[in-house]
ZAMARGU-4260 file (C-alpha; in steps of 0.2 Angstrom, whole numbers, plus 5000, padded with zeros to 4 digits):
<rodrens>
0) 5076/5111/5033 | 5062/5120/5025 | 5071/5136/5013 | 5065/5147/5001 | 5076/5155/4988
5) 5066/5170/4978 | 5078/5175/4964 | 5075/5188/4952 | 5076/5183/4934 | 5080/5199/4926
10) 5078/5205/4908 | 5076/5186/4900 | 5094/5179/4895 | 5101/5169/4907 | 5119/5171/4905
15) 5112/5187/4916 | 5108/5176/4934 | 5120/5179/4946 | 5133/5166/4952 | 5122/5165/4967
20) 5106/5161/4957 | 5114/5150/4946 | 5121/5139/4962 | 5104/5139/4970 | 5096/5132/4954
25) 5106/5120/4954 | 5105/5114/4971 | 5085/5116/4971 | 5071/5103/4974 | 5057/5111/4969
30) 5059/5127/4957 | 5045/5137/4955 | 5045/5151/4938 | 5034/5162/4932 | 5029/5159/4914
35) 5040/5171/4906 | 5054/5166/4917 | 5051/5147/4916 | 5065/5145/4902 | 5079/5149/4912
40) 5077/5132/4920 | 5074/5120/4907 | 5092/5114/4911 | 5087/5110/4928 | 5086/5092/4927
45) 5087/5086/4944 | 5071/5098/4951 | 5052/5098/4950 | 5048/5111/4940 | 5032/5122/4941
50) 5027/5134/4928 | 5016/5146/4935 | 5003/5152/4921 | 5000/5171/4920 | 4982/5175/4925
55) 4971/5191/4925 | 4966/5192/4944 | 4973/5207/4955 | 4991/5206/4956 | 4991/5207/4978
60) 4980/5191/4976 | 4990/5181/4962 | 5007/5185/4972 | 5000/5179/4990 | 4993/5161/4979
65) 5009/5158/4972 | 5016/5163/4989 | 5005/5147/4996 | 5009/5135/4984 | 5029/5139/4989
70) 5027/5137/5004 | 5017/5120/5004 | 5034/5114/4996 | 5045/5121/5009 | 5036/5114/5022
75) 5037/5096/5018 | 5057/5099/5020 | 5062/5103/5000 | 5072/5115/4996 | 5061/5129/4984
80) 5067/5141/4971 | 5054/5154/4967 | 5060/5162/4952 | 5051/5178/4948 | 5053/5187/4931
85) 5059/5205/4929 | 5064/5214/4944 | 5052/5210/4958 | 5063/5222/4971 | 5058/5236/4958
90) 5039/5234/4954 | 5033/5228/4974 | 5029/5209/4969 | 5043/5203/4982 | 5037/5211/4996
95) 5020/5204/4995 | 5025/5186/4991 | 5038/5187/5007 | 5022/5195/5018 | 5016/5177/5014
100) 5032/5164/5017 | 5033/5175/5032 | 5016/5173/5040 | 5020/5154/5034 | 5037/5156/5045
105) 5048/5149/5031 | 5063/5154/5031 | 5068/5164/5014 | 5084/5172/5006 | 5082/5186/4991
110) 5093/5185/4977 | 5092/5202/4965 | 5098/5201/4949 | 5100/5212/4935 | 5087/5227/4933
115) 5078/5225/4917 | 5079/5244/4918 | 5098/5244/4918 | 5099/5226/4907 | 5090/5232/4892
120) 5098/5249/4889 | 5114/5243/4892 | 5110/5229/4880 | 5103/5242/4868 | 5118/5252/4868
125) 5116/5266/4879 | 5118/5271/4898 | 5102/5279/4909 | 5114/5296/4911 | 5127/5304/4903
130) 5129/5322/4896 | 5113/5334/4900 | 5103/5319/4906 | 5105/5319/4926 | 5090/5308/4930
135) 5081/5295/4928 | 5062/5290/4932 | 5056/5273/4928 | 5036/5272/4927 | 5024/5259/4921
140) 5014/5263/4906 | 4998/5255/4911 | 4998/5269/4926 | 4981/5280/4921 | 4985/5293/4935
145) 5000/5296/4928 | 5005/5316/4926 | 5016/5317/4909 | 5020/5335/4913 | 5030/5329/4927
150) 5044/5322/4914 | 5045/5335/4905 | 5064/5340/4909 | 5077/5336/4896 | 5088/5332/4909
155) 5077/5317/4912 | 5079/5302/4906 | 5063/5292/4906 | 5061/5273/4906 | 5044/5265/4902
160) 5043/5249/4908 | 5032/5240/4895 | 5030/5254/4886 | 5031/5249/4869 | 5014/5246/4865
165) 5009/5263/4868 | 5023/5269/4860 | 5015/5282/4850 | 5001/5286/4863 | 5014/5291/4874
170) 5023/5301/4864 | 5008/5314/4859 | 5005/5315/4877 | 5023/5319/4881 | 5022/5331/4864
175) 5006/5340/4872 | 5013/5339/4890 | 5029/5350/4884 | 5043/5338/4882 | 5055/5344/4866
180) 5049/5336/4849 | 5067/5330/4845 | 5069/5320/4860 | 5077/5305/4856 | 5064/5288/4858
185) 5070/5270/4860 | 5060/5255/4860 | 5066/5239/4864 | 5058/5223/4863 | 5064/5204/4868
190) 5078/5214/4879 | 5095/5203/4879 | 5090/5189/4869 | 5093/5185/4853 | 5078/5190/4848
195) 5082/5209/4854 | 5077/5222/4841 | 5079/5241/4848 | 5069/5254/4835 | 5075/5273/4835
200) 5066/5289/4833 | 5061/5305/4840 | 5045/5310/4849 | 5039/5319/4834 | 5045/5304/4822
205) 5039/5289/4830 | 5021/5285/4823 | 5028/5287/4805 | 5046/5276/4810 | 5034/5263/4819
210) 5023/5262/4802 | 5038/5262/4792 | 5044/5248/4801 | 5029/5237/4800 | 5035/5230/4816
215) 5026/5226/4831 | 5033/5230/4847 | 5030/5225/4867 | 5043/5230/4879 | 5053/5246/4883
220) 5054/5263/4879 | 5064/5276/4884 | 5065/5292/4881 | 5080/5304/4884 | 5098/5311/4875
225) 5105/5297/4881 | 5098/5285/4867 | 5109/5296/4855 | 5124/5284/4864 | 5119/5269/4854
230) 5131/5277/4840 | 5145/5273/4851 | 5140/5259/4864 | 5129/5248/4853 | 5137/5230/4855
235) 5124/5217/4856 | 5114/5221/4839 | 5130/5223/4831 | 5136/5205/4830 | 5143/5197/4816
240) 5127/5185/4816 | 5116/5192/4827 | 5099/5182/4826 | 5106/5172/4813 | 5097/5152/4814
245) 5113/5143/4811 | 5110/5123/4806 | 5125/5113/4813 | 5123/5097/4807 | 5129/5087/4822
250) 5124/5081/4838 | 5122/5091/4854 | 5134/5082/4862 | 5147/5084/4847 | 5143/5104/4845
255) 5144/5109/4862 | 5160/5120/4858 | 5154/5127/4841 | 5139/5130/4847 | 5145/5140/4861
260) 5157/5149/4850 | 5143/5153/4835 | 5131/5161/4851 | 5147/5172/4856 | 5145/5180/4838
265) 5125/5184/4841 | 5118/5167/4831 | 5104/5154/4837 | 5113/5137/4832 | 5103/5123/4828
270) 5109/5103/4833 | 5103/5092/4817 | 5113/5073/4821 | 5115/5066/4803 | 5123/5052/4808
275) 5119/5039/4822 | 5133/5030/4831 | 5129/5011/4836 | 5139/4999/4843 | 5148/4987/4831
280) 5137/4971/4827 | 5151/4960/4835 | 5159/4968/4848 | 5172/4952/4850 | 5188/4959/4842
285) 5184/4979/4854 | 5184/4967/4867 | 5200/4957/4865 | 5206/4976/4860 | 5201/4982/4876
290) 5209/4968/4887 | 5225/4969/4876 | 5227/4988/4881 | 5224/4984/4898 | 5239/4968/4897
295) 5250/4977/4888 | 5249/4974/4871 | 5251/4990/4863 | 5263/5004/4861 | 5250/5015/4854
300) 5231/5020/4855 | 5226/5031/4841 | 5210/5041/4841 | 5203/5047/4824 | 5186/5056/4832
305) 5180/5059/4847 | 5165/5043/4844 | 5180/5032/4844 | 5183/5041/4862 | 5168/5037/4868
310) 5165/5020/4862 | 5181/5015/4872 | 5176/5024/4885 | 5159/5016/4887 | 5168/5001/4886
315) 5180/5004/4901 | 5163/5008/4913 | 5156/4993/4906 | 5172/4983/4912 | 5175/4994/4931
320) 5188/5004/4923 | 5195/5021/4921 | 5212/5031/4913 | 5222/5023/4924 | 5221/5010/4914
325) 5232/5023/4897 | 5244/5021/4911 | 5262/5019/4901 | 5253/5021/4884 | 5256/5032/4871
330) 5239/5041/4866 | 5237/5049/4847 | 5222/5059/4843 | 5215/5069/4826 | 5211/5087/4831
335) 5208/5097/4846 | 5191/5090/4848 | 5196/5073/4847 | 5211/5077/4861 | 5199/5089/4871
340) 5184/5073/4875 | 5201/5062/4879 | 5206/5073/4890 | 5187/5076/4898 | 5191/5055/4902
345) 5206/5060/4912 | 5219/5057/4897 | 5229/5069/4890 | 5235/5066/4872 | 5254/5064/4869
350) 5251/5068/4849 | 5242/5078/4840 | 5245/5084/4823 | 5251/5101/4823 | 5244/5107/4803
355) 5231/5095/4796 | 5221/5088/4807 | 5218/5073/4798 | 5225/5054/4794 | 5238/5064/4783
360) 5242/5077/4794 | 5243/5063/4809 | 5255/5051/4797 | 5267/5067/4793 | 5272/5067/4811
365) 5271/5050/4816 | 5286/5040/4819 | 5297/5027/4813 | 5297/5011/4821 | 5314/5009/4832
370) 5316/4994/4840 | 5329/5003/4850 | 5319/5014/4861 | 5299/5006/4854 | 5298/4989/4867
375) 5282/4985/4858 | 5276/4988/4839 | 5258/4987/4840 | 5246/4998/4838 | 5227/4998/4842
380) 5217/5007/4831 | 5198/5009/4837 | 5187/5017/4822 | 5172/5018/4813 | 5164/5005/4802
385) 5171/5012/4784 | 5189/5010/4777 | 5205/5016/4787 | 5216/5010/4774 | 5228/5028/4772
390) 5230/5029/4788 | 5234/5009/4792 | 5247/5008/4776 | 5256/5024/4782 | 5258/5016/4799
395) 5263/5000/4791 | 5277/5009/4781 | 5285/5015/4796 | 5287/4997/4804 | 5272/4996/4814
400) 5257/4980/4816 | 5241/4990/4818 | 5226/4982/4824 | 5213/4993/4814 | 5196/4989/4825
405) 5178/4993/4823 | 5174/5002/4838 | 5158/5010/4831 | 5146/5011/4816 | 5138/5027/4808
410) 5122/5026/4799 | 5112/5039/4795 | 5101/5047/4806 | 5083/5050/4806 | 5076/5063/4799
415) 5073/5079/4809 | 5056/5086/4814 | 5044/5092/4799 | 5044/5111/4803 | 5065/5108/4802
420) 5064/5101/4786 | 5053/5114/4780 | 5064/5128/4785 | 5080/5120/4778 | 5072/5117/4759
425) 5061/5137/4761 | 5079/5148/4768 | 5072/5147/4787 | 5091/5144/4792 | 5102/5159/4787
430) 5117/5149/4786 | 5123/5129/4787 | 5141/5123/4794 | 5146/5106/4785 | 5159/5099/4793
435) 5163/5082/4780 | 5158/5076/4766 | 5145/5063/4776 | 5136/5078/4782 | 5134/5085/4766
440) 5125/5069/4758 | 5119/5065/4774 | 5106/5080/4778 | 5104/5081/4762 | 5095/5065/4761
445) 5087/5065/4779 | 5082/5082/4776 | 5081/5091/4759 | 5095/5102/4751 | 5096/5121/4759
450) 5089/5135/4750 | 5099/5146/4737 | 5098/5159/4750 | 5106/5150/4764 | 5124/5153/4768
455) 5133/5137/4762 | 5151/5136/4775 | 5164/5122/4773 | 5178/5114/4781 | 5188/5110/4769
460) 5192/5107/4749 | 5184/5091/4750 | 5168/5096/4756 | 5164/5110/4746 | 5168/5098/4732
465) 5152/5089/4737 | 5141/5102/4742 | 5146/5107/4724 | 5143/5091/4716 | 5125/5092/4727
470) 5120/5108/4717 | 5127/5118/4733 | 5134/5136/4729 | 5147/5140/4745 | 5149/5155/4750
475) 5163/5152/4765 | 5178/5139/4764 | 5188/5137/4781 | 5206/5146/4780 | 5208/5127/4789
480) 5202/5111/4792 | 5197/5118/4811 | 5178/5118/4815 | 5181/5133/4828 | 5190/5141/4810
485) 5176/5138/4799 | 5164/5149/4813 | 5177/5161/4813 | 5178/5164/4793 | 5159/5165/4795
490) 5157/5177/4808 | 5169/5187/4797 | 5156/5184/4780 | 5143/5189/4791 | 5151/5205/4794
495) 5154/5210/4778 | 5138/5209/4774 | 5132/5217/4791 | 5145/5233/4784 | 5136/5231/4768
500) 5118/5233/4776 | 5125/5247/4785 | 5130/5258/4770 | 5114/5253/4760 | 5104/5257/4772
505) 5099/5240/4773 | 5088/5235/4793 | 5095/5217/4792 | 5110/5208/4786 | 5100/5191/4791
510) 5100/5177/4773 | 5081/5173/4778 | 5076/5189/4783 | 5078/5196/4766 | 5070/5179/4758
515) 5055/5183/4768 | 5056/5201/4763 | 5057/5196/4744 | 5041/5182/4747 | 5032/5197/4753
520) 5036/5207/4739 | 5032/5196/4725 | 5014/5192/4735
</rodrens>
């Protein structure tokens, strides 16, 4: 059946859809964005995805196209997602796209979403009300008939959609219309993204605060009391590493988690692989490992990374099989990570060392051999291509036969685009997370060594021993050998120096901020 979905995108991030929106994303055939909404769907793998470019004809006209062109895809039976930025139930763009699906008779649902005109306040720092201000108008700044003497009242509080831009045009005409010179002003541009920067001033202020600045802005303004709230309620602008570019020398798939964490804290992270995993050159001895865990052979399978879990993973698809296969096996695995991808396969790790999470911290909680209540002393050992020695003598000592096997090989990975280079060697990145000694050598010689002004964070002793040895000054070293730690400790770095900025006066806290701010200087 033929079906429509319009969803509103809201203010631009897309932690901001609605559960509904999300779901019908997800489910969608065709999903059909406006330009500057188009990147909430770049995970939407499974649809057809059509950006629509922004164009100068009459707006009526450009909705009722777009209007066509959804319902030519609903009626060949696919299910269409018409994803419309901004708040189309506020500016009228919704009803005149409807007027067309139904003349078409295709069957539609509306999805709001959050208000631009609520989102980006709110993410700013301050409400629309509160105190004196009992009222809010919302008007668009390219509206020539507008009457400036109508908004006047200090009990209003006025949101200008795309208002920015005229910024200080609009504030003489609000001065010469009668509103109070020390009314508070708030422009906002790139609204709840990363990106977001909200400038303050007055009325009266504002053309010598913009020019100060020597920023450029397109977005909102508002003007009213209520922007003096962003003292209290600002929340978004305030984290630790907001807009810091954070290089995480790891692969998507291996960051997912640190990733996620290092947004929560405000920064952009930035996947770099340094390594490449490939299959062992012969895979005879994983697979005679493979069909002895699956017989019986072993007591134990220790996992020392979570490649290990995947290579034996792929190698149970390959053979038709699945967890049920650990079934009466005891299952080892070195750090959270590791134990977290083993459990994603349905396998829930029976030990995992409780300090270091490390060969060492694995072998100071691994146990004797007892023949007593152990009916089989073996031990299968899937790894990487380098040596295991520590960990295979340590088992060894406590009365058990290992079969230390090559699951896997690491080499190093290609180098990374050109302009990812350049920003790593110039301080593009603000900060870099290494997480081993191999990712210290390894982007360094795919890539350049980071610039003396990038934040230099390290898991452990032994990695800040070779960043130092690389000419590397660190600036963060893990309280432990825990990548969700390491993010911690420099969230906490980046807000000493965000307090510092504070108290100096200082309008960023960002590592390549200042290093463009000092180019500029010496030019």
């Amino acid at each position: 059946m033929s079906y429509v979905a319009l969803i509103a995108a809201g203010p631009g991030e897309k932690d901001l859809l609605t559960v509904r929106a999300a779901g019908l994303l997800r489910e969608a055939d065709v999903v059909v964005a406006d330009a500057d909404a188009a990147s909430l769907a770049e995970e939407i793998v499974d649809a057809e995805r059509i950006c629509l470019a922004v164009d100068d004809d009459g707006l009526p006209l450009a909705h009722r196209a777009r209007a066509s062109l959804v319902a030519s895809k609903a009626k060949k039976g696919q299910t269409v997602v018409r994803l419309i930025s901004g708040d189309p139930v506020l500016d009228g763009s919704l009803f005149i796209e409807i007027q067309a699906l139904a003349k078409a008779k295709v069957p539609f649902e509306v999805i709001p979403g959050v208000s631009p005109v609520s989102g980006i306040p709110a993410y700013a720092g301050f409400g629309l009300t509160g105190g004196k201000s009992r009222e809010v108008a919302v008007v668009d700044a390219h509206d020539t008939d507008l009457d400036w003497t109508m908004h006047t009242r200090a009990r209003e509080t006025l949101v200008i959609v795309d208002g920015a831009e005229r910024a200080v045009e609009i504030a003489a005409e609000l001065l010469e219309a009668g509103r109070t010179p020390k009314t508070p002003v708030a422009l906002t541009r790139d609204g709840t993204t990363i990106d977001q920067h909200t400038l303050v001033a007055t009325l009266e202020t504002l053309a010598e605060t913009l020019k100060a600045s020597k920023q450029t802005f397109a977005g909102m303004m508002v003007v009213g009391e209520v922007v003096k709230q962003r003292s209290v309620m600002s929340w978004f602008e305030t984290k630790p590493l907001f807009g810091w570019r954070v290089l995480v020398p790891r692969t998507k798939e291996q960051a997912g988690s640190l990733s996620q964490q290092l947004r929560s804290y405000g920064a952009v992270p930035v996947e770099v692989p340094t390594i490449s995993v490939e299959p062992p050159r012969t895979p005879h001895q994983m697979e005679r490992a493979i069909q002895g865990l699956v017989t019986g052979r072993y007591e134990w399978v220790v996992f020392t990374s979570t490649n290990a879990v995947r290579a034996v993973c792929e190698r149970f698809t390959d053979y038709g099989l699945d967890a049920r296969s650990f079934a009466g096996l005891k299952v080892a695995a070195i750090g959270d990570q590791t134990a977290a991808a083993l459990k994603a396969f349905g396998v829930t790790a029976d030990l995992v060392p409780s300090g270091e999470q490390s060969s060492k911290g694995l072998l100071a909680e691994w146990p004797e051999y007892d023949d007593l209540i152990d009916p089989i002393d073996r031990i299968f050992l899937p790894r990487a291509d380098i040596a295991t020695e520590t960990l295979v003598a340590g088992m060894q000592e406590r009365g058990w036969e290992v079969d230390d096997v090559t699951a896997y090989r690491t080499v190093r990975a290609a180098p990374p685009p050109a302009e990812i280079r350049e920003a790593i060697k110039t301080g593009g990145f603000d900060a870099v997370l290494f997480t081993s000694s191999s990712t210290v050598r390894n982007l360094i010689g795919i890539a350049g060594k980071p610039h003396a002004t990038t934040v230099i964070a390290c898991i452990g002793p032994q990695t800040t021993s070779t960043a130092e040895e690389h000419g590397l000054t660190v600036d963060v070293l893990s309280d432990e050998p825990k990548v969700s730690v390491l993010a911690q400790n420099l969230a906490e770095h980046g807000e000493a120096l965000r307090l510092a900025a504070v108290e100096s006066g200082a309008s960023t806290w960002r590592p390549s901020a200042k290093r463009a701010a000092s180019r500029r200087k010496a030019t």
